[in-house]
N, C-alpha and C positions, 0 to 999 in steps of 0.2 A: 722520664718520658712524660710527654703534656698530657692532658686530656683529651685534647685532639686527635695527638699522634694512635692514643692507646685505642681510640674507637675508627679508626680510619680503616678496618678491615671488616668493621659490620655493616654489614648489604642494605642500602636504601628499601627502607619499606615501602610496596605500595599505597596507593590512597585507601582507606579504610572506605565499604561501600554501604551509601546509607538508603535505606529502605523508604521509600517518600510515598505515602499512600495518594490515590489519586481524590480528585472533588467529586463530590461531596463533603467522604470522606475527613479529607483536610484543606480545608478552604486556605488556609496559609500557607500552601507550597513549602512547609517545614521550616517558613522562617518566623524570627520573635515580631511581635506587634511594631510595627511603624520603621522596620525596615523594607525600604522602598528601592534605594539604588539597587542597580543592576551586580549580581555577582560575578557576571563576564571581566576578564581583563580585555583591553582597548583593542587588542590583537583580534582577539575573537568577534567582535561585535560589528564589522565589516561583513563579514562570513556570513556572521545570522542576518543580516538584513539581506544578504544578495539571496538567501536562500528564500526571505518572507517575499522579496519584489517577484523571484522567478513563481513562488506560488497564487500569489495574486496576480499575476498577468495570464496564468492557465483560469482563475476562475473568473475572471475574465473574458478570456478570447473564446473557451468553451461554449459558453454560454451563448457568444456572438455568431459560434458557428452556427448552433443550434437554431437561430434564430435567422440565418441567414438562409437556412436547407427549408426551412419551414415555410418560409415567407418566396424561396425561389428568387433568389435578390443576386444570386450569378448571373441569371435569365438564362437557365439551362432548364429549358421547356421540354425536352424531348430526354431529358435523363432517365435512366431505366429503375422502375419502382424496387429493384433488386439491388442497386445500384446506393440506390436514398435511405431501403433500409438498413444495411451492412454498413453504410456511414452512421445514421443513426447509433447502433450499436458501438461501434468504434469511439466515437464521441461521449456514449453514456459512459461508457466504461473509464474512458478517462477522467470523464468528471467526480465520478465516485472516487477514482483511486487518488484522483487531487485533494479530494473533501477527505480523504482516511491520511494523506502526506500532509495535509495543511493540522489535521487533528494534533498529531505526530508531532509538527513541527512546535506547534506553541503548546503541547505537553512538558516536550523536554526542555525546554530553554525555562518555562515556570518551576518548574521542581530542579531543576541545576543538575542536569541530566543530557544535555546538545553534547556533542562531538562531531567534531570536521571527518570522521569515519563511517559517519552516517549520511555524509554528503551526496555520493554515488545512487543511495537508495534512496532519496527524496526526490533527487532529476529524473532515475529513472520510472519508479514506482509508478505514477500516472501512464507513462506510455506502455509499460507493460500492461497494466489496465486494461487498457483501450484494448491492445493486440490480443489480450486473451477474451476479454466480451465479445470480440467479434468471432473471435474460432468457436465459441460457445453456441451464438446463434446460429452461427453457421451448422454444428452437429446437432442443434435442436432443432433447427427448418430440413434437415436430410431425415430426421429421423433414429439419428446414432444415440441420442442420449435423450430418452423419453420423459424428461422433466413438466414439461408440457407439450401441447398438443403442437404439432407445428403450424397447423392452418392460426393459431395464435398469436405466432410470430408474422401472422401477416401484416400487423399494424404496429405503425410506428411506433407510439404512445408505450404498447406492451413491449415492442423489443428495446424502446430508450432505457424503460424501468429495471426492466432485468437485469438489459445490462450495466447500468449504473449498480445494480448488486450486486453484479459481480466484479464487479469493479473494485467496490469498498470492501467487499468479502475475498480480496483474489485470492488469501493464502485459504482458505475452504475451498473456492472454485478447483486450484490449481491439485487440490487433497483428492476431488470428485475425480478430474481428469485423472491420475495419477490411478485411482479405484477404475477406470474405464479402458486405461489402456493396460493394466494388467488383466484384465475380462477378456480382452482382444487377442493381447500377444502374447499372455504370460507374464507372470511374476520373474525378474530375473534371477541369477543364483544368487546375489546381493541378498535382493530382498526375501528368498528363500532362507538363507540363513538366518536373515534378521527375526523371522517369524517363528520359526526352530528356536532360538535364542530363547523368547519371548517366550514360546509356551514353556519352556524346560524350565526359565523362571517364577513362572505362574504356580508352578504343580508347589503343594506343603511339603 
C-alpha cells in the first residue's frame, strides 16, 4: 500500500486561524518586512475591488446628498421641515454605517481576513444604517425613548450627528431598541429563558 493510498482516509484539516492584532498594535498586518504583494489569489481580487468602488461611490454620493438638501439644489422650496429632517437622519445614518463598512472593509483585506461571506453585510450594512437612524429620531422627536430632549432634534446639524452615531454604533443602537421594546411588550419566552439560563450560571 503507497503512502498515498494509506493516508487517503484522513479528513482534510481546516485552515489553522491566526490571531492578527489590530494597528497600532501591529503595524505589520502580521506579515515579515518588505512583503508587499497582495496575498489574495487573482479570483478574489475582482471581488475586493467591486466591493472598495461600491464603498467609495456611498462616500461619495452621501455626502452629495447632504449637500444638495442643504443648499435646496432640487428647488423644492415648499418641502415640509419634518420632511428634511427625517432625510437628514436617514442620510447620517448611512453615512456612519458606510464609514464603520469602509473601516471593515480595508481591516480585513490588510490582516488576510476578507471573505466573499462577508459580502452581503458590506452592501447591506449602510442602508440598514440609514433605516434604523431614522426610526431612532423618529422615537426620540415623539418622545418614546428619552435620550435627549426632543425640541433638540429640531435641528438638523443635531439630528445629522446623532444619527450618523447611530449609524456607526448600529450594533449598540439596535441592543438600546431591543432594551425598549422588551420595556413595552415584554421579554419573550426566548429571552426568558435565556436570562433564567444566565443567572443559574452566575450563582457559585
Amino acid at each position: 500500500m503507497s503512502e498515498e493510498q494509506g493516508n487517503s482516509h484522513i479528513p482534510e484539516q481546516p485552515p489553522k486561524k491566526t490571531t492578527v492584532s489590530f494597528a497600532p498594535a501591529d503595524p505589520t498586518d502580521g506579515r515579515p518586512a518588505g512583503s508587499w504583494r497582495t496575498r489574495y489569489e487573482d479570483a478574489a481580487q475582482p471581488f475586493i475591488r467591486k466591493e472598495a468602488i461600491y464603498v467609495g461611490f456611498l462616500l461619495f454620493i452621501i455626502p452629495t446628498l447632504i449637500i444638495c438638501i442643504h443648499q435646496n439644489l432640487f428647488g423644492l422650496l415648499n418641502i415640509p421641515s419634518s420632511v428634511k429632517k427625517y432625510s437628514y437622519a436617514w442620510i447620517g445614518g448611512s453615512l456612519g454605517g458606510t464609514l464603520f463598512t469602509t473601516k471593515w472593509l480595508y481591516h480585513s483585506v490588510a490582516r488576510d481576513l476578507w471573505n466573499q461571506d462577508r459580502f452581503l453585510w458590506r452592501i447591506f450594512t449602510p442602508h440598514i444604517s440609514g433605516a434604523l437612524a431614522f426610526s431612532f429620531i423618529l422615537l426620540i422627536s415623539s418622545g418614546i425613548i428619552n435620550l435627549f430632549s426632543p425640541t433638540a432634534m429640531d435641528k438638523n446639524n443635531a439630528v445629522f450627528g446623532v444619527s450618523f452615531l447611530i449609524g456607526y454604533f448600529s450594533d449598540s443602537a439596535i441592543a438600546k431598541l431591543t432594551e425598549i421594546a422588551n420595556t413595552i411588550f415584554g421579554a419573550t419566552q426566548k429571552e426568558q429563558h435565556r436570562r433564567s439560563d444566565n443567572a443559574a450560571n452566575s450563582k457559585p
